[in-house]
Residue, then its C-alpha position, 0 to 999 in steps of 0.5 A: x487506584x480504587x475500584x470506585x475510581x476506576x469505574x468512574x473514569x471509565x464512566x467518564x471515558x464512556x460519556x465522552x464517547x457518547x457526546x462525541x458519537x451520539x450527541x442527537x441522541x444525547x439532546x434528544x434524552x436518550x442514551x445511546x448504547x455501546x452497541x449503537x456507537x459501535x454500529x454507527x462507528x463502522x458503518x462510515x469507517x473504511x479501513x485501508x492496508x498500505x505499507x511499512x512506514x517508511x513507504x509511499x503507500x502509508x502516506x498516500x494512505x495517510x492523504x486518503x483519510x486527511x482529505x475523505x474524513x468527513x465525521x461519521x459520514x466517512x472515516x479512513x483509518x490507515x493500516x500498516x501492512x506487510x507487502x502486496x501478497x499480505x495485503x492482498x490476503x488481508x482484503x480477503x480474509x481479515x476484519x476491518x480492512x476494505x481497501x488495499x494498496x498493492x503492486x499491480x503485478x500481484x494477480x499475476x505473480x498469484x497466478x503464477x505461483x498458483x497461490x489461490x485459485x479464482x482470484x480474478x474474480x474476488x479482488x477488484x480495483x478503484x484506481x490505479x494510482x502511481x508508477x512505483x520505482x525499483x530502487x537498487x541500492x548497493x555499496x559503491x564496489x559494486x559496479x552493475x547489477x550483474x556484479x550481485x550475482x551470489x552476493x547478499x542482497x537483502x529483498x524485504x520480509x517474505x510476501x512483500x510487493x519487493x521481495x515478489x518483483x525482485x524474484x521477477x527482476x532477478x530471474x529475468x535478468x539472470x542474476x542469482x542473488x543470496x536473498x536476505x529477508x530483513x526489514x528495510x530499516x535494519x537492512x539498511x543499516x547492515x548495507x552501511x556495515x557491509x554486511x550485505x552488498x545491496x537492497x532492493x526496494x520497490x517504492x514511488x520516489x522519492x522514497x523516505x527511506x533513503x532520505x537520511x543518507x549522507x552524501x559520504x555514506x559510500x553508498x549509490x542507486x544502481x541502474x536497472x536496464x529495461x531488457x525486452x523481458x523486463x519490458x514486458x511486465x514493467x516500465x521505464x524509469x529513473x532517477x534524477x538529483x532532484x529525486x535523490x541529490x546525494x544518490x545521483x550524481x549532479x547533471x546525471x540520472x540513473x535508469x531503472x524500472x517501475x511497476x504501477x501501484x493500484x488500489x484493490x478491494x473485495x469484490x463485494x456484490x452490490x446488494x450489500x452492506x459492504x459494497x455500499x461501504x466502499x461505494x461511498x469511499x469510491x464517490x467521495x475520492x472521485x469527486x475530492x480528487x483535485x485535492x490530492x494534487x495540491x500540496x501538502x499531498x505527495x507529489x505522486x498523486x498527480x501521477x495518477x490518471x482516474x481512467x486509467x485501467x489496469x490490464x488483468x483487473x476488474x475495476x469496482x463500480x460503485x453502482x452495479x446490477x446486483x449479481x451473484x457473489x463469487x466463490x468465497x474463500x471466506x464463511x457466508x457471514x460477513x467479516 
């Protein structure tokens, strides 16, 4: 390809780009320039870290932006993301992302692990969203929880939303485990081989992931009990055929447990450009919401109570008195 061809594909490409995002300044005679379409690009984009794609969260992200889209007024754009710890320091610290999906024991483990002093007061939340379930799932020789101890078990890649409750989960049950910190895709293929005795994996049901599992693949979901110290932090749950007809046996269900879901932002102070950013995102999910309890949506949205609130989080509110901003962690300029 020439030269003179590639810069007049390019300057086609830049002319669509106009028309597309520029089209009143175009029919006014003005051309609008790169720094405008970009300012005007980011000025209704809200970006939101969710989760690898086999999860619930990619999903439910995937139903913000198909059901909030409204031209450059506001846009979604859904991220992947590496689990509740990652997805909590990206909120902090990483340009382009204003929202997170997150597990709500994360302030918590945080505090715990003393993993950033004042963190309370930077993350806020909209809404809590979802329970999400802790899937256990093991080779059939592997008859109770317990039977893991000093077993291979495979808990997602380090900093993740699973591998954080399962240390949780574990540690509370007293069952030492070999932690494995693969994928989930890969670590489901090696469960297949036998080559580790379980994963853990911590996503709303019905979780995609499990979805192409034979009924013949000697594979099972094992039961979670509630004990008191469990109880404590998470809730009561299960399984049931409808949920996973290959995994559960028919007419039975399998107990387990679950930890809410929440979508998190940056405590921005009201005065500016962000917080008015993620103020109109915040407006338009509150008055769109009926849509998300319609199909094509996941059917964990109508899980989801907008007035529910999450012990240990400050909820976000649109319009507040403007207030000093928090300690940063971040330089003063926004990201």
């Amino acid at each position: 390809m020439t030269a003179s061809t590639c810069l007049a594909r390019r300057g086609l490409l830049l002319g669509a780009a106009a028309a597309g995002l520029g089209g009143t300044a175009l029919a006014q005679g003005t051309t609008p320039t790169l720094n405008a379409l970009a300012a005007k690009a980011n000025a209704g984009t809200v970006g939101i870290v969710s989760g690898g794609p086999d999860g619930t969260y990619v999903r439910i992200a995937a139903d913000l932006a198909a059901v909030l889209d409204d031209g450059d007024a506001l846009r979604v754009l859904p991220i992947l993301g590496k689990g509740s710890l990652q997805n909590i320091a990206d909120i902090l610290v990483l340009r382009g992302v204003d929202i997170g999906i997150v597990q709500s024991d994360v302030l918590a483990y945080a505090r715990r692990e003393k993993l950033l002093p004042g963190l309370d007061s930077l993350i806020q939340y909209v809404a809590k969203l979802y329970d999400e379930e802790v899937h256990v799932l093991a080779r059939q020789e592997v008859g109770r929880i317990e039977d893991l101890a000093g077993k291979p078990v495979n808990v997602d890649v380090r900093g993740s939303g699973t591998a954080m409750t399962a240390s949780l989960v574990f540690d509370a049950l007293g069952v030492p485990v070999e932690a494995r910190h693969d994928p989930q895709d890969s670590a489901l293929e090696r469960l297949r081989r036998g080559e580790i005795a379980a994963l853990v994996y911590v996503a709303g049901k019905p979780a995609r992931l499990f979805g192409g599992i034979p009924a013949a693949s000697g594979l099972k979901l094992l039961p979670v009990p509630a004990s008191p110290a469990l109880l404590e932090t998470y809730l009561p749950a299960e399984f049931r055929p409808a949920d996973y007809p290959r995994l559960v046996p028919e007419g039975g269900t399998v107990e387990t447990i679950a930890v809410g879901a929440v979508m998190a932002v940056y405590a921005w102070p009201a005065a500016t450009e962000r917080h008015r950013k993620v103020a109109r995102f915040v407006e338009a999910f509150t008055a769109k919401f009926p849509a998300f309890l319609q199909p094509p949506r996941h059917p964990k949205w109508r899980e989801v109570n907008l007035a529910a609130q999450v012990p240990g989080w400050t909820r976000f509110t649109p319009v507040a008195a403007a207030a000093p901003p928090p300690t940063r962690v971040r330089p003063a300029a926004e990201r």
